[in-house]
C-alpha positions as a Markdown table, in Angstrom:
| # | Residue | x | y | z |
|---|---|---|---|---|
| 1 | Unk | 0.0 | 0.0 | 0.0 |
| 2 | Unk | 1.0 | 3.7 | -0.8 |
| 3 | Unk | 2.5 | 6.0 | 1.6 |
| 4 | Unk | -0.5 | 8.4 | -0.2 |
| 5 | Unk | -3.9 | 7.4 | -0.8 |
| 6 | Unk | -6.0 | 9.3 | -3.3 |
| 7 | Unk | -9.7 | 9.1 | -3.5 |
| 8 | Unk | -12.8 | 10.8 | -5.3 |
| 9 | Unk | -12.1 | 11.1 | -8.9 |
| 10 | Unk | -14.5 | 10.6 | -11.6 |
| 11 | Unk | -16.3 | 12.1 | -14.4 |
| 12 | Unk | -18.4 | 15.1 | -14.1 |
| 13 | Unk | -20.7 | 17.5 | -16.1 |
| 14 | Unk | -18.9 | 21.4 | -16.2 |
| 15 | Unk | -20.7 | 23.0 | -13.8 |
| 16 | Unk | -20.9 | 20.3 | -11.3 |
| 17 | Unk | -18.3 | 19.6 | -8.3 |
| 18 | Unk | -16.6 | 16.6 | -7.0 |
| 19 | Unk | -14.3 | 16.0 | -3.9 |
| 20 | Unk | -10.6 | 14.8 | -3.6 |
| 21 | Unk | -9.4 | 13.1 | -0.3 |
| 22 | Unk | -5.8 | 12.4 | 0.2 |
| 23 | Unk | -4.6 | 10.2 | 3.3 |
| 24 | Unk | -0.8 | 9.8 | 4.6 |
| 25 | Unk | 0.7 | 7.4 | 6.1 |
| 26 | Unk | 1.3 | 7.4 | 10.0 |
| 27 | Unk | 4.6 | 6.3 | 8.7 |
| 28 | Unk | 5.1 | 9.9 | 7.3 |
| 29 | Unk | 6.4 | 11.8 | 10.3 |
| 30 | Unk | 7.0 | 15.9 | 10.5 |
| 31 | Unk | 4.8 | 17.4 | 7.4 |
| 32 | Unk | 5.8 | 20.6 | 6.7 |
| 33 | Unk | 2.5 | 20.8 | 3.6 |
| 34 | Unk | 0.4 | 18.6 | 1.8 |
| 35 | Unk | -1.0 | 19.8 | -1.3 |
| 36 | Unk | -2.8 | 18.7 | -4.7 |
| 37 | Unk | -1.4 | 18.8 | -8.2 |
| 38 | Unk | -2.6 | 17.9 | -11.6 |
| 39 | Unk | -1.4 | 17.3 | -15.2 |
| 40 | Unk | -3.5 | 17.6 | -18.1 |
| 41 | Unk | -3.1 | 15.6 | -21.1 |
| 42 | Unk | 0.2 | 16.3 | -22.6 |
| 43 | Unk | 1.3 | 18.7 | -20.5 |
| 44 | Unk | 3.1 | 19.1 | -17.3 |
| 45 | Unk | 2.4 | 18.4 | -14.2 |
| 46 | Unk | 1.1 | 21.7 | -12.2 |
| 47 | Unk | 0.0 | 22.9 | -8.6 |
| 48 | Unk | -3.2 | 23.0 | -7.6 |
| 49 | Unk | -3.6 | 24.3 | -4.2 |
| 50 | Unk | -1.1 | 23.6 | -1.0 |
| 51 | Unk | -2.0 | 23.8 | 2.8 |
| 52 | Unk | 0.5 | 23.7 | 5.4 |
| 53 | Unk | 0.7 | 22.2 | 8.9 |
| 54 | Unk | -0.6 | 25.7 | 9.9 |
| 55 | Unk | -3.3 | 25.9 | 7.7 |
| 56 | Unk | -1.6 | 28.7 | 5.5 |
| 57 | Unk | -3.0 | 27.9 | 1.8 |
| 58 | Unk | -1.7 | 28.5 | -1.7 |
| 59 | Unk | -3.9 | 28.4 | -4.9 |
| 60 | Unk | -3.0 | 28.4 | -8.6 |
| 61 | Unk | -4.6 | 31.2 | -10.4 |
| 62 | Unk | -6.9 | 28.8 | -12.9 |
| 63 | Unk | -8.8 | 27.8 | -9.7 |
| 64 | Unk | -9.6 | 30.4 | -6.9 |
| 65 | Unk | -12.7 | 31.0 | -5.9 |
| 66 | Unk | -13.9 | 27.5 | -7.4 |
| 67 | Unk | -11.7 | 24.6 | -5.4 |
| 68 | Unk | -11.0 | 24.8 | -1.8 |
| 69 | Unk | -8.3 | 22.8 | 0.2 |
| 70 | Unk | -8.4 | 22.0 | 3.1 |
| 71 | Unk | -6.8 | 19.3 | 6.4 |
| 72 | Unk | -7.6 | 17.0 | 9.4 |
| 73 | Unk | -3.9 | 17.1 | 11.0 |
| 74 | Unk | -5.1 | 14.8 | 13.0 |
| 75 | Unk | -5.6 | 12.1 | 10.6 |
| 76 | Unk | -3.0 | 13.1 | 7.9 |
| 77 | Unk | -6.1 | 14.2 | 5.2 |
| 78 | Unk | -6.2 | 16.4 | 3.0 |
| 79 | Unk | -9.1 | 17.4 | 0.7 |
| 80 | Unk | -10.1 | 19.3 | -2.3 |
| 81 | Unk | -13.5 | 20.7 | -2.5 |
| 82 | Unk | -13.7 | 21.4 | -6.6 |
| 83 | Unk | -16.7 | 23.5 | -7.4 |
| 84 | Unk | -17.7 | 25.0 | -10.9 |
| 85 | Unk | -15.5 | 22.8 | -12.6 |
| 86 | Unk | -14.5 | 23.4 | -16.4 |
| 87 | Unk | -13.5 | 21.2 | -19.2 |
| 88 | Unk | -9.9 | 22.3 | -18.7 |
| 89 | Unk | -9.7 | 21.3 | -15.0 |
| 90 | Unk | -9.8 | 17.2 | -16.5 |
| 91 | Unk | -6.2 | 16.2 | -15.4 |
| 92 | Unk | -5.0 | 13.5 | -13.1 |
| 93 | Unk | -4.9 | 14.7 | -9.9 |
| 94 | Unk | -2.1 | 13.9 | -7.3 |
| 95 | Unk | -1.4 | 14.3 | -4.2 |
| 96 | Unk | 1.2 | 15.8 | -2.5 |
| 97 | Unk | 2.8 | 15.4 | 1.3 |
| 98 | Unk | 6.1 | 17.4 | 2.0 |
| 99 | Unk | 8.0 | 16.8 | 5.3 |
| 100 | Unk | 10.3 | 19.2 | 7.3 |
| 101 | Unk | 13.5 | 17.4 | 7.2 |
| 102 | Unk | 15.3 | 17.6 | 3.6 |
| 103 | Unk | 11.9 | 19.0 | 2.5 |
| 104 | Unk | 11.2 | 15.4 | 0.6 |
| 105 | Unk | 8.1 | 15.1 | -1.1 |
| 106 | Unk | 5.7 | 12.3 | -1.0 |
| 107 | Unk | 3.5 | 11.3 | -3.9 |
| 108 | Unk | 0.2 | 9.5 | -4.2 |
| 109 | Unk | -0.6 | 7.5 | -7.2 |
| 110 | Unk | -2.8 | 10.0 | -8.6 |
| 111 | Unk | -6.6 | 10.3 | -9.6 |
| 112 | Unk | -8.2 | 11.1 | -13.0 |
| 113 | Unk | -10.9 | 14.2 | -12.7 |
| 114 | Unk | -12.3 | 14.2 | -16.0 |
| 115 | Unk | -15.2 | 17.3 | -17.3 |
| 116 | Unk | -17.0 | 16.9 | -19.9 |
| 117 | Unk | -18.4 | 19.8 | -21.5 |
């Protein structure tokens, strides 16, 4: 099993809203952030939004106002609450956990959000 576990993807109508959940590992000690990123079809991969330990967020551009991120601390989860979602946010979504020491970042599989127009 993954030190990241990614759930909530699917297909959705633009317009419509879906919900990403991200759990780490207990194994995964000291998070400095977790965060979402995403990478559209043939392009890069990209940040989404990032929340750290303190609950200090950071959004992309493309999405604020529409997708909010938020964290249970206490159970290593992260979500992302994507509302009024457009064709161009389909992209697999992955998850992100970064730790204090060496600043080593943690991936998660990754989830496919698909819109269809």
């Amino acid at each position: 099993q993954g030190q990241l576990v990614e759930s909530g993807g699917g297909l959705v109508e633009a317009g419509g809203s879906l919900r990403l959940s991200c759990a780490a590992s207990r194994s995964i000690n000291m998070i400095n952030s977790m965060g979402w990123y995403r990478q559209p079809p043939g392009k890069q991969r990209e940040l989404v939004a990032t929340i750290t330990r303190r609950g200090d967020t950071n959004y992309a551009d493309s999405v604020k106002g529409r997708f909010t991120i938020s964290a249970d601390n206490a159970k290593n989860t992260v979500y992302l609450q994507m509302n009024s979602l457009k064709p161009e946010d389909t992209a697999v979504y992955y998850c992100n956990c970064r730790v204090v020491i060496n600043g080593y970042n943690y991936w998660g599989q990754g989830t496919q959000v698909t819109v269809s127009s």
